[in-house]
LOMI-783835 format. One record per residue (C-alpha): residue in one letter; chain; x, y, z. Coordinates in steps of 0.02 Angstrom, whole numbers, plus 50000, padded with zeros to 5 digits. Last residue first. Example, Ala and Ser with C-alpha at 12.3 -4.5 7.8 and 13.67 -1.06 7.14 Angstrom:
REM residues 2
   res   chain      xx      yy      zz
     s       A   50684   49947   50357
     a       A   50615   49775   50390
REM end
This chain:
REM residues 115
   res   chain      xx      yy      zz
     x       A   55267   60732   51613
     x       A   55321   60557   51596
     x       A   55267   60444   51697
     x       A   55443   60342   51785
     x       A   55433   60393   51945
     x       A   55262   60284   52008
     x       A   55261   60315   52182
     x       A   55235   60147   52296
     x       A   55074   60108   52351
     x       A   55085   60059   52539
     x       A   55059   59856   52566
     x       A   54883   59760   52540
     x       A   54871   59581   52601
     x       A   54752   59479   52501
     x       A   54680   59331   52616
     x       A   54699   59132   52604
     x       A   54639   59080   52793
     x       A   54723   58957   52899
     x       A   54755   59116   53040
     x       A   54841   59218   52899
     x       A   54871   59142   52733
     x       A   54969   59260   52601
     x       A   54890   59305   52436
     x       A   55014   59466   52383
     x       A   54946   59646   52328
     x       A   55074   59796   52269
     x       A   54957   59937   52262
     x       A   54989   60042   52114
     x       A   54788   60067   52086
     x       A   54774   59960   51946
     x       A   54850   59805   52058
     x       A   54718   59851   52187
     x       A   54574   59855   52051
     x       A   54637   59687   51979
     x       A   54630   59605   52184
     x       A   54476   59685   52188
     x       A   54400   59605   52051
     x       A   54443   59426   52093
     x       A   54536   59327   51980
     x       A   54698   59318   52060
     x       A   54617   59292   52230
     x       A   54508   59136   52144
     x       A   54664   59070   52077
     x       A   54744   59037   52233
     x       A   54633   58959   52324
     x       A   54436   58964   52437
     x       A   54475   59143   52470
     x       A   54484   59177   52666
     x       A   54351   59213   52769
     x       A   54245   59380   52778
     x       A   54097   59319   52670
     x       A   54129   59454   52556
     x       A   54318   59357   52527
     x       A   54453   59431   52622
     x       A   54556   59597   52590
     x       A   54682   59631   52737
     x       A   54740   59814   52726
     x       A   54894   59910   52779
     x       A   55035   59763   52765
     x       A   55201   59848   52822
     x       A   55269   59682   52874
     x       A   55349   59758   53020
     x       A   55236   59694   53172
     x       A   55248   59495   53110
     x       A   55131   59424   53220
     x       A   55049   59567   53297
     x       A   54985   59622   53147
     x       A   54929   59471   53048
     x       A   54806   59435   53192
     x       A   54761   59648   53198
     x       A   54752   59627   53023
     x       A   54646   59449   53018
     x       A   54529   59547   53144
     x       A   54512   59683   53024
     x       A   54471   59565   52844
     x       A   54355   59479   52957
     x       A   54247   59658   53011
     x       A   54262   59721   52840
     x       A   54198   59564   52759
     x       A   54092   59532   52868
     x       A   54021   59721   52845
     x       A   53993   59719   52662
     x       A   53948   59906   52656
     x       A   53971   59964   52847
     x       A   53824   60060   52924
     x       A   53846   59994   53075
     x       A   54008   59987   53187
     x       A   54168   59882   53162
     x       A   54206   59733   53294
     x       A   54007   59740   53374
     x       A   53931   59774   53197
     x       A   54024   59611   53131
     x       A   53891   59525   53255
     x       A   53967   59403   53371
     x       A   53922   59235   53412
     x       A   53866   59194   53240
     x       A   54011   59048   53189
     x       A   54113   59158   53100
     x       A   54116   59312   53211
     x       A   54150   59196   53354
     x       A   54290   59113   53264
     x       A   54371   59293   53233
     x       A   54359   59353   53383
     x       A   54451   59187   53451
     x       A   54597   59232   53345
     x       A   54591   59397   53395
     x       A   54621   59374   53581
     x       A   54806   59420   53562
     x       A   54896   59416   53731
     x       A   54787   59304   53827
     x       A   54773   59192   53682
     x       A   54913   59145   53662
     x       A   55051   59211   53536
     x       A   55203   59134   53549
     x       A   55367   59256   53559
REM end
């Protein structure tokens, strides 16, 4: 199925967030720490989302100005991409909407500490 934009209008959210026409209060509320960045890193979900509905991503991280990473190595060396990888999350840089984002899937349990 092709995605238009009468059946996922996120796209175009996410261009009017970037270029001022919407406020990242009016996708995610106030009171938000870093709220571009929460409101992009959303929109790029619901995008990711509904294009692939059983990738089991949970969490689209985005740079703190809510777009994508500028390459590669700047996802790999950002600190939340090391703090996700500490945490047992099992990150990957993907592209979503011509963005480079981190997508975040379910930790997985960790059987092998000892006791």
């Amino acid at each position: 199925m092709t995605l238009t934009c009468e059946t996922n209008p996120y796209p175009a959210l996410f261009t009017k967030l970037h270029t001022g026409l919407i406020k990242p209060s009016s996708v995610i509320g106030k009171g938000v720490k870093n709220p571009k960045a929460i409101a992009g890193g959303w929109i790029l979900l619901q995008i990711h989302q509904a294009q692939t509905p059983n990738s089991g991503v949970i969490k689209i991280v985005t740079a703190y100005n809510g777009k994508g990473f500028a390459n590669t190595k700047m996802v790999y060396r950002s600190k939340i991409w090391k703090r996700l990888v500490e945490d047992g999350f099992k990150p990957k840089a993907i592209t979503i909407n011509n963005q480079l984002v981190i997508a975040c899937h379910n930790p997985q349990p960790n059987f092998d500490t000892e006791a």
